[in-house]
C-alpha positions as CSV (number, residue, x, y, z in Angstrom):
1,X,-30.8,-7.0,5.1
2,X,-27.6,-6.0,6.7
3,X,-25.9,-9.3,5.8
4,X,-27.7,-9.3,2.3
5,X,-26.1,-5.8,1.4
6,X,-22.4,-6.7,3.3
7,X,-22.2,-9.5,0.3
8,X,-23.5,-7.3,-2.2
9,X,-20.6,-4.7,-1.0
10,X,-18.2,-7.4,-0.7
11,X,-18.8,-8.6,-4.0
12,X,-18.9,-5.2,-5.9
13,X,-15.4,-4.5,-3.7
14,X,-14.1,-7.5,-4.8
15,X,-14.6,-7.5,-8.7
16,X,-13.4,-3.4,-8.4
17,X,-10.2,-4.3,-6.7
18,X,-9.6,-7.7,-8.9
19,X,-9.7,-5.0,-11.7
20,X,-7.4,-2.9,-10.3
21,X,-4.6,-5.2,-9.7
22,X,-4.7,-6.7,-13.0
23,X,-4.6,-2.8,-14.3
24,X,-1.5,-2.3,-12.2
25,X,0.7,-5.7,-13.2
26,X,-0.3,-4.1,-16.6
27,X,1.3,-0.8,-16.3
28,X,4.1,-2.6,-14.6
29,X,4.9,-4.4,-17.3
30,X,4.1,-1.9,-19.6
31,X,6.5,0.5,-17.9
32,X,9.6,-1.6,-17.8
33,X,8.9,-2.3,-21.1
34,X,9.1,1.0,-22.2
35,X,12.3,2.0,-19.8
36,X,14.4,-1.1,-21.8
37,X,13.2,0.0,-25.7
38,X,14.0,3.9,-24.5
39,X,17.8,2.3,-23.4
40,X,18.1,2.2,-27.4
41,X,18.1,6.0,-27.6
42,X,19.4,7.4,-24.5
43,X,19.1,10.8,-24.9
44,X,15.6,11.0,-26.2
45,X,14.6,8.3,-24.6
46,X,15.6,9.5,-21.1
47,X,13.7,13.0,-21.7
48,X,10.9,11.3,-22.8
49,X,10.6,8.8,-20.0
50,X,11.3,11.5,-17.6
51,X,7.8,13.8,-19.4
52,X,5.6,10.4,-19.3
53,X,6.3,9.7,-15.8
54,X,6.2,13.1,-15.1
55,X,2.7,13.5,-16.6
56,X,1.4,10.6,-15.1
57,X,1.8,12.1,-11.9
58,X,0.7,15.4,-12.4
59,X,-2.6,13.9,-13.9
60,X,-3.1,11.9,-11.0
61,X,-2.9,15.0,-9.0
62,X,-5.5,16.9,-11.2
63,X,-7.9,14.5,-10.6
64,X,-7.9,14.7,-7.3
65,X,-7.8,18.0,-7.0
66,X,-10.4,18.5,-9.7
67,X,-13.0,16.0,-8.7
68,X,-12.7,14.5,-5.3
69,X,-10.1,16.3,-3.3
70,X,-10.6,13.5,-0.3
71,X,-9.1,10.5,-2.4
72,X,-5.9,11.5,-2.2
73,X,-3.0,9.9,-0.4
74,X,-4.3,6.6,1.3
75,X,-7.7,7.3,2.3
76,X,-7.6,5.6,5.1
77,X,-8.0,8.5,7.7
78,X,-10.7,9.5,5.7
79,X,-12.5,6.4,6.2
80,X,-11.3,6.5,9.5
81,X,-13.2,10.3,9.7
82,X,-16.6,8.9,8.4
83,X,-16.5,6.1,10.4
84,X,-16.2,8.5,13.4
85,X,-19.0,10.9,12.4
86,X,-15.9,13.2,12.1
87,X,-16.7,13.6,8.4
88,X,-19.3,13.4,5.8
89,X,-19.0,10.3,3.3
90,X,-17.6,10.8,-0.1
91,X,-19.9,11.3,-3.0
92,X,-19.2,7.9,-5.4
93,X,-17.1,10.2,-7.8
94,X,-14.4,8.9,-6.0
95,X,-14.7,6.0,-7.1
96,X,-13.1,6.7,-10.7
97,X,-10.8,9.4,-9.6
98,X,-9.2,6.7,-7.1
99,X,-9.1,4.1,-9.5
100,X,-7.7,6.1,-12.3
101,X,-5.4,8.3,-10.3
102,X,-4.1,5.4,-8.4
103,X,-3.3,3.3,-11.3
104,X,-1.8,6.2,-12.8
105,X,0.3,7.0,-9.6
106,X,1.3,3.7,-9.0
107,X,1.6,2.3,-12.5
108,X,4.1,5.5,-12.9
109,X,6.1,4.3,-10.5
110,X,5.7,6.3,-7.4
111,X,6.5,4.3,-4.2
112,X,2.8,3.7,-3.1
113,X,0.6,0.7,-1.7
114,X,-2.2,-0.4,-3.7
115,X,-4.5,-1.1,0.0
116,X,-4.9,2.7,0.4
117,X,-6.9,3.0,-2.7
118,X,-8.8,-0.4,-2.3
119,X,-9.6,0.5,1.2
120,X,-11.3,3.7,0.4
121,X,-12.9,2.2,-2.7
122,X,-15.1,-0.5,-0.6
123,X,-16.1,1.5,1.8
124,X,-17.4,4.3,-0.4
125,X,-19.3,1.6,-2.2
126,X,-20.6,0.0,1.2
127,X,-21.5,4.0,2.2
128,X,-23.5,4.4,-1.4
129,X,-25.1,1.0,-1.2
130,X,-26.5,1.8,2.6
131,X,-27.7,4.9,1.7
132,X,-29.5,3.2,-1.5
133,X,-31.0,0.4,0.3
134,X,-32.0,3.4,3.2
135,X,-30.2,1.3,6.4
136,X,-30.3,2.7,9.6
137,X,-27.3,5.0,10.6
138,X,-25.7,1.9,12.4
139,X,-26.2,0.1,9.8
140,X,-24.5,2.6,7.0
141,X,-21.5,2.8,9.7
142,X,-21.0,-1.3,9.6
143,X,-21.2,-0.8,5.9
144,X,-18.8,1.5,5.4
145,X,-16.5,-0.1,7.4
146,X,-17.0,-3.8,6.4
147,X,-16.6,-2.5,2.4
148,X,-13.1,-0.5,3.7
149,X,-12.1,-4.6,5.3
150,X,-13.0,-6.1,2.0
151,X,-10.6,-4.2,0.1
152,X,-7.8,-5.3,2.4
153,X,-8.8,-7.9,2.4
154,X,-9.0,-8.1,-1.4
155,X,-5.9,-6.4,-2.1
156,X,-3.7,-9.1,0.1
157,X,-6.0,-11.9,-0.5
158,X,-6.6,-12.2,3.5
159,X,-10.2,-12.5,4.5
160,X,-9.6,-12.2,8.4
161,X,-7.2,-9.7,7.9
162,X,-10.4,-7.4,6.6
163,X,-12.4,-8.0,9.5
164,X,-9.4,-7.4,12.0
165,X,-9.2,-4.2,10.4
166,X,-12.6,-3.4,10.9
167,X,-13.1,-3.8,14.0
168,X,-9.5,-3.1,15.2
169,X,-9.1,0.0,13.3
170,X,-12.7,1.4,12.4
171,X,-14.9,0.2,14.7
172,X,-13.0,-0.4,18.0
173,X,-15.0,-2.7,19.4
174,X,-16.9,-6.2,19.2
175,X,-21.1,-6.3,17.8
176,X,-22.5,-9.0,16.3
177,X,-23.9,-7.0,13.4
178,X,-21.0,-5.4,12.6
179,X,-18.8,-8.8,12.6
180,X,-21.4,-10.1,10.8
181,X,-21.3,-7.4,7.9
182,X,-17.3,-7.2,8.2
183,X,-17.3,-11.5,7.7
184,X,-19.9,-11.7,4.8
185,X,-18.4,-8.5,3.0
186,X,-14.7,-10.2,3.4
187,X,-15.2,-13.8,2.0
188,X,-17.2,-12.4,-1.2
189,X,-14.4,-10.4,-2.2
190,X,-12.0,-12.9,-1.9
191,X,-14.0,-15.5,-3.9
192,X,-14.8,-13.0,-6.6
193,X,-10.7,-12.2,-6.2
194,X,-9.8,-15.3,-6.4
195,X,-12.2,-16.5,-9.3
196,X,-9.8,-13.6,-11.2
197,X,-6.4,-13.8,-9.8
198,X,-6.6,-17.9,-8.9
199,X,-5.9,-19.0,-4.9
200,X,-1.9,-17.8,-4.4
201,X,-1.0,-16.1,-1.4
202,X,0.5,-12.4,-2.4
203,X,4.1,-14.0,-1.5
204,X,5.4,-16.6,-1.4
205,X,7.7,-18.2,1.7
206,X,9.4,-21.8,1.9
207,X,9.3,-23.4,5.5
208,X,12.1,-22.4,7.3
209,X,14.1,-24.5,10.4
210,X,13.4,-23.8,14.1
211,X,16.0,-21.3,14.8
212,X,15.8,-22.2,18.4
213,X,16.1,-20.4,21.8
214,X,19.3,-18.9,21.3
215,X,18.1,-16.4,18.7
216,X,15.4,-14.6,20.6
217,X,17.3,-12.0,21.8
218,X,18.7,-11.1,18.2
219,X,14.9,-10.9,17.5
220,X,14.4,-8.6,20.2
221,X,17.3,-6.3,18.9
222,X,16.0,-6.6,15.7
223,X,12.4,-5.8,16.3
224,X,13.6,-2.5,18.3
225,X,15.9,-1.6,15.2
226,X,12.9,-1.9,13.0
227,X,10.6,-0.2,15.2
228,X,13.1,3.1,15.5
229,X,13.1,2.5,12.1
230,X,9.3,2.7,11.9
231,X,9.3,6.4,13.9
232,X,12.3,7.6,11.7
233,X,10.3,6.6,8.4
234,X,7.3,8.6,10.0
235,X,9.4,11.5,10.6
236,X,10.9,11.7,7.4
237,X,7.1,11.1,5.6
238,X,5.6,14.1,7.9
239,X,8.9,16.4,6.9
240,X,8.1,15.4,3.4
241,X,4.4,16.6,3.7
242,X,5.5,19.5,5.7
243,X,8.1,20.6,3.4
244,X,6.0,20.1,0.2
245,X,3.2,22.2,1.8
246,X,5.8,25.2,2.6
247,X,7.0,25.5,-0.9
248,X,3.8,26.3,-1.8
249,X,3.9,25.3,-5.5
250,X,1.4,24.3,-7.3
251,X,-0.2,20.7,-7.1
252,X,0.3,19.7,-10.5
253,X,3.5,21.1,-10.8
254,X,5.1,19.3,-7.3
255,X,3.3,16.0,-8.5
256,X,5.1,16.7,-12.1
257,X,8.2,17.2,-10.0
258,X,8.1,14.1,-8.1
259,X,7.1,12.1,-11.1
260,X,10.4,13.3,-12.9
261,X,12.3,12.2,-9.6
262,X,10.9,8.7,-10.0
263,X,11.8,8.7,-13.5
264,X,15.1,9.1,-13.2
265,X,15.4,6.9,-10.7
266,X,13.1,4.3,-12.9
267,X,16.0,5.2,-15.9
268,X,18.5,4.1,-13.5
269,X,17.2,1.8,-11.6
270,X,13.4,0.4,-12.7
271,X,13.1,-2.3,-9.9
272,X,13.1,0.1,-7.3
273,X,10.4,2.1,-8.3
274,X,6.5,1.3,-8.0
275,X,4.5,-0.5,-5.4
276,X,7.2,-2.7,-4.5
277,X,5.9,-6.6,-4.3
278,X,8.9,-8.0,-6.4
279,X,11.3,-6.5,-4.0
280,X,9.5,-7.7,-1.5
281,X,9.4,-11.0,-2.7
282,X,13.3,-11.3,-3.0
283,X,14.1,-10.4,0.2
284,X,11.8,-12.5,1.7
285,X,13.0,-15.5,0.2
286,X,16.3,-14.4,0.7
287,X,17.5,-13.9,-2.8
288,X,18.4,-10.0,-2.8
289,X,21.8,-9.7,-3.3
290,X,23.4,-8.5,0.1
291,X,26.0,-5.8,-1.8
292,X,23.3,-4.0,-2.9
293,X,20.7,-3.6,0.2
294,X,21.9,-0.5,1.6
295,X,21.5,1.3,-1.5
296,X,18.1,-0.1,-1.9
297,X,16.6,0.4,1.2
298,X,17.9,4.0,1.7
299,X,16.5,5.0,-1.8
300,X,12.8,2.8,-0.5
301,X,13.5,5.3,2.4
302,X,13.6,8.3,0.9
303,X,11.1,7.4,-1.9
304,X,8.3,6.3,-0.7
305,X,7.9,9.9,1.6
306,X,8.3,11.8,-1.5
307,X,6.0,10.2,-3.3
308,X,3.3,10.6,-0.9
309,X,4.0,13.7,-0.9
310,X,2.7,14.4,-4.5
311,X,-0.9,13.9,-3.1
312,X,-1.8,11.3,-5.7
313,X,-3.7,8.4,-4.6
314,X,-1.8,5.4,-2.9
315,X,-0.9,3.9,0.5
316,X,2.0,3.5,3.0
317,X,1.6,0.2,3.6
318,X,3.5,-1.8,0.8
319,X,6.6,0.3,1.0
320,X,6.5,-0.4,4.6
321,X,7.0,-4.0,4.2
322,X,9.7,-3.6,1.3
323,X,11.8,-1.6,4.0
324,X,11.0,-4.1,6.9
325,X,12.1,-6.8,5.3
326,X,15.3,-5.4,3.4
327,X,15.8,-4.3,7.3
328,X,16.1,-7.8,8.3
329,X,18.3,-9.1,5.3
330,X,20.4,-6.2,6.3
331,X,20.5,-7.2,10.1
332,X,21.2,-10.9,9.2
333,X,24.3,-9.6,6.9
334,X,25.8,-7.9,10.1
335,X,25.0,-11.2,12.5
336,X,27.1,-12.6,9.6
337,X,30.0,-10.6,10.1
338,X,29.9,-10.5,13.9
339,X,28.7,-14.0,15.0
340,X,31.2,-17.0,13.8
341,X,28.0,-18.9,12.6
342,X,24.7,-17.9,11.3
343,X,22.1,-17.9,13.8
344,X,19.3,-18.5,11.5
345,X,18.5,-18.7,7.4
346,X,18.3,-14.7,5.9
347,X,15.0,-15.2,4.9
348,X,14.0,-15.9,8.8
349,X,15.4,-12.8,9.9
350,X,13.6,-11.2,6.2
351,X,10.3,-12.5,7.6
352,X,10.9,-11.2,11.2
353,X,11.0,-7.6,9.9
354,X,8.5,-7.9,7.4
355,X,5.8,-9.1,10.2
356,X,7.5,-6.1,12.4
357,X,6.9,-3.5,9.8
358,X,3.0,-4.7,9.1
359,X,1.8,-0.9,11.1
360,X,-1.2,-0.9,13.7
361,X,-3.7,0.9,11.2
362,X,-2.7,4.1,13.7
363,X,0.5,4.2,11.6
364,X,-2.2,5.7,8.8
365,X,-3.6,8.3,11.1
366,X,-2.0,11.0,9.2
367,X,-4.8,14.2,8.5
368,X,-7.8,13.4,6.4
């Protein structure tokens, strides 16, 4: 029954997320639309991008508020909380008030990952399904954890990489029923994924030369750079959440406030704002133009902090890998100017800190 259910879960997870990604390349699209017509009236057009953006946000935020206060940010302490008995599950209105808030939050622009919201999605659905099909407590906990791996798993179309999260991350340690559950859940939302989205890794890398011996210690230096980086990024999102809870403003209106930040920036710059993937993509094969990385990542810094802040839905993990591998573009630039020849290809050193910046799942611990 437990194996039967897993692929019912997995399934469900994996049409619900295939939905949601198309939704999001949508507003994507839509939005950058919108920013280039509104270029044709500047001053209207700027006050009017700034309200939409604006709203978007602040709706987000009223969902969440309004219907299921635990979907916001990531969700992934929260599943984290239920998996530990810490908290109760969510009821399935969740379900909506993630999808809809997150496609709202992200599709406005706001600096977020898309895993957050997938994650919490499958494993409210595995949590619902074990309780309808009346499994044994055990049984509701492998649930809820193997639907939370199928959305990873689903959202970066990576079926180990769900159940590595699972039992990494949720479980912390090896059963056969719960592998079993995390497995089955996994592979049917990546078929159902792929049946929408067709077989493409998420990003896409050419081989690269062996760089040989001589470059492992710049790899040392450069994982250490990103991993400081990593605790100063943490710092900054906590003093963001810190901050945002001192001023003591309403929800909608900081949300609204954010939003109008991220516009701006969207007015000014549109490829910076949103989930990140194309960003991403350019560094990792090496195509982002060198002059302008600093300016990039320290506005990825400082955005992706503030936008969690808002308390919409959306994760940390995608604007974690935009700044890890803009990091190691930025540290190939300065082997450039130092070392007579390059050690090794951009993208190498782009890849480095992009597999660097992929958190242990702690990196989510933040309150649920």
């Amino acid at each position: 029954m437990l194996a039967v259910v897993s692929s019912i879960v997995g399934s469900l997870t994996g049409l619900l997320v295939a939905i949601f990604r198309i939704a999001l390349v949508q507003a994507d699209i839509w939005r950058d639309e919108w920013i280039s017509r509104a270029h044709g009236w500047p001053a209207v057009g700027f006050v009017l991008t700034l309200g939409i953006l604006g709203a978007a946000a602040a709706s987000a935020t009223w969902l969440v508020k309004r219907f299921s206060p635990c979907a916001a940010g990531s969700g992934i302490p929260h599943v984290d909380a239920v998996a530990k008995g810490e908290l109760p599950p969510a009821p399935l209105i969740l379900l909506p008030v993630k999808f809809i808030g997150g496609w709202l939050a992200i599709g406005g622009g706001l600096a977020l990952g898309r895993e957050g919201p997938c994650v919490q999605m499958g494993a409210n659905l595995g949590s619902f399904l074990a309780n309808r099909f009346r499994l044994t407590d055990s049984d509701c906990k492998a649930l809820l954890a193997a639907g939370g791996g199928a959305g990873l798993a689903a959202v970066f179309n990576a079926p180990i990489a769900g159940a590595v999260f699972v039992l990494e991350e949720l479980i912390r340690r090896f059963e056969t029923r719960v592998v079993i559950a995390a497995l089955g859940a996994s592979c049917c939302a990546i078929a159902i994924v792929r049946a929408f989205l067709g077989r493409e890794p998420e990003f896409r890398v050419e081989p690269l030369p062996f760089s040989g011996p001589g470059t492992g210690l710049l790899f040392l230096s450069l994982g250490a750079a990103v991993g400081f980086a990593g605790m100063a990024y943490n710092c900054t999102l906590l003093g963001a959440l810190s901050m945002a809870d001192r001023l003591r403003w309403p929800a909608k209106v900081r949300a609204a406030t954010i939003g109008v930040l991220v516009g701006v920036m969207a007015w000014l710059a549109p490829s910076v704002v949103g989930g990140g993937d194309p960003l991403t993509q350019r560094a990792l094969s090496g195509s982002q133009s060198f002059a302008l990385l600093p300016c990039i990542f320290a506005l990825g810094f400082l955005l992706g902090p503030i936008s969690y802040a808002a308390g919409t839905p959306g994760g940390l993990f995608a604007p974690m890998l935009v700044l890890g591998a803009q990091l190691g573009l930025l540290f190939s630039s300065l082997c450039g100017l130092v070392l007579p020849h390059p050690p090794a290809p951009a993208g190498t050193f782009a890849r480095w800190g992009w597999r660097r910046s992929s958190p242990p799942w702690s990196g989510h611990r933040l309150p649920a």
